[in-house]
N, C-alpha and C positions, 0 to 999 in steps of 0.2 A: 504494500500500500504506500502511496505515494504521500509526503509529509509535506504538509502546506507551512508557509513561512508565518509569522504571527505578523503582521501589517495592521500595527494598534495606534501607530502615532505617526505622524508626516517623514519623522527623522526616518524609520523605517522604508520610509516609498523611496524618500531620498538614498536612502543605502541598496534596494532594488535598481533604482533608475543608476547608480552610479555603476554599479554590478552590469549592468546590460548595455548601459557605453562603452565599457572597460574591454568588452567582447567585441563588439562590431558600429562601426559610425553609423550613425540614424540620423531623421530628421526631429523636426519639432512635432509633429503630425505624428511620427513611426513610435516616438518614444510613448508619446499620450495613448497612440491605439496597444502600447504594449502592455501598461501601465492600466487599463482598461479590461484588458484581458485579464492580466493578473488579479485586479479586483473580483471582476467575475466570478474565477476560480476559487479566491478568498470569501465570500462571501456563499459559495454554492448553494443560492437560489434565494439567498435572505437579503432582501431590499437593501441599500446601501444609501446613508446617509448622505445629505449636501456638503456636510462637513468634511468625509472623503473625497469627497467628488472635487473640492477647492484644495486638498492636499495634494489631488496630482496637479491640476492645473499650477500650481505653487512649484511644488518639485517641478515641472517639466521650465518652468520659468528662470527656476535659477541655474536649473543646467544650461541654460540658453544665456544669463548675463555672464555665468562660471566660462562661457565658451566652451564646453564641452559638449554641447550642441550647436551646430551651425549649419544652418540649412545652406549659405553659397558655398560653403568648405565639400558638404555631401553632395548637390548637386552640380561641382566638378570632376569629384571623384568620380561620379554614376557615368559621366558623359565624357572621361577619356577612357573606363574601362570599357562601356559600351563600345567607343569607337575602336579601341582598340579590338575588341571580338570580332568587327565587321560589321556592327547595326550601323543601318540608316537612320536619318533625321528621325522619319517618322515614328520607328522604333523609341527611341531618345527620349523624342517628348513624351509619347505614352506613357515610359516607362518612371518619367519623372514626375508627371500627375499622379501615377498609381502612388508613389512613395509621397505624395501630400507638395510637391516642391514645384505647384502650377505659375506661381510668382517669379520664380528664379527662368523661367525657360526666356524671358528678355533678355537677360545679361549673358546668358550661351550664344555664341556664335557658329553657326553652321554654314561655313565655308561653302561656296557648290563645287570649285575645281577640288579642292579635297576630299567632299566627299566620292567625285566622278575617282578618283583614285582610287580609293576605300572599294567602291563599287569594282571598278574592272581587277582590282586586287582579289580580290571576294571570286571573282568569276572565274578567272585564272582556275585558283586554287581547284572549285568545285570544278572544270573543266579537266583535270588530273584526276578526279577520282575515278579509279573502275568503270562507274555505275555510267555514267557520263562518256566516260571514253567507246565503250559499245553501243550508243545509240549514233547510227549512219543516217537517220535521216534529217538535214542540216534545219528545216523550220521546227521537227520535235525538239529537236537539242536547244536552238533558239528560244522556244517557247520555254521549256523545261528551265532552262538558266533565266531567262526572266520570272517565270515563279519563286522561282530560290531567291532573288536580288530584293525582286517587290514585298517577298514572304520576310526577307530580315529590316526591312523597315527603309527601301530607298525609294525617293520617287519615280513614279513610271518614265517620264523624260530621261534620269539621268540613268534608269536602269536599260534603258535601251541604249542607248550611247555606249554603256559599258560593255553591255550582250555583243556589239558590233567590234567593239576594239580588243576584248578577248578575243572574240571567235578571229579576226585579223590578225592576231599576236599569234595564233597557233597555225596556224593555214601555210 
């Protein structure tokens, strides 16, 4: 059986919330929905006071003046590891609304000639694969690599572009 923390006084949430930045960078939104969860749990099924409910909003606040939360610090890191995997734009910002950080996607810059890089880089690679290299008919493979480009998150414009200057790099 699995043993629940006792979260009877703020300083408590604050020693949860510092325990779960300690592990992995969040935002200000990721820490509150964790901190939310863990209520739940803590409470299992017994209504929970306004008074908790202003100890996370508290705790998640002073993690955020502590700087130990920072939502432009997290949504750089999300958007060079992103880039770095091979997501497109599109990808990027979804993924930084899911994580609460729909404010910060102004201050990202998303290059096009970088991404058109990103892009035929990406195609290349999937172009080398097995699966890829046995299909002979030149519009399946086209299409097929355009699904792959558009499926990780590039626009249909620059994924075509790329579909064309891979398939020209290999020819």
């Amino acid at each position: 059986m699995k043993r629940r923390p006792r979260l009877e006084s703020q300083k408590a949430w604050m020693d949860l919330a510092l325990w779960y930045c300690s592990k992995r960078e969040t935002s200000r939104a990721g820490l509150l929905r964790y901190l939310n969860r863990k209520l739940r749990e803590a409470s299992a099924g017994e209504p929970t006071s306004e008074e908790v409910q202003g100890w996370l909003v508290a705790v998640v606040e002073e993690c955020v003046r502590l700087r130990i939360v920072e939502d432009a610090r997290y949504a750089d890191i999300l958007h060079r590891e992103f880039e770095r995997r091979g997501k497109g734009s599109r990808y990027i910002r979804q993924k930084l609304i899911e994580k609460g950080l729909k404010e910060r996607l102004e201050t990202l810059e998303f290059d096009p000639e970088r991404e058109l890089e990103r892009a035929v880089d990406l195609a290349r690679r999937t172009l080398e694969r097995s699966t890829f290299q046995k299909i002979e008919e030149p519009r399946e493979l086209k299409l097929k690599l355009l699904k792959k480009l558009v499926g990780s998150g590039f626009e249909l414009g620059i994924a075509k572009k790329a579909v064309e200057q891979a398939i020209k790099g290999t020819s």
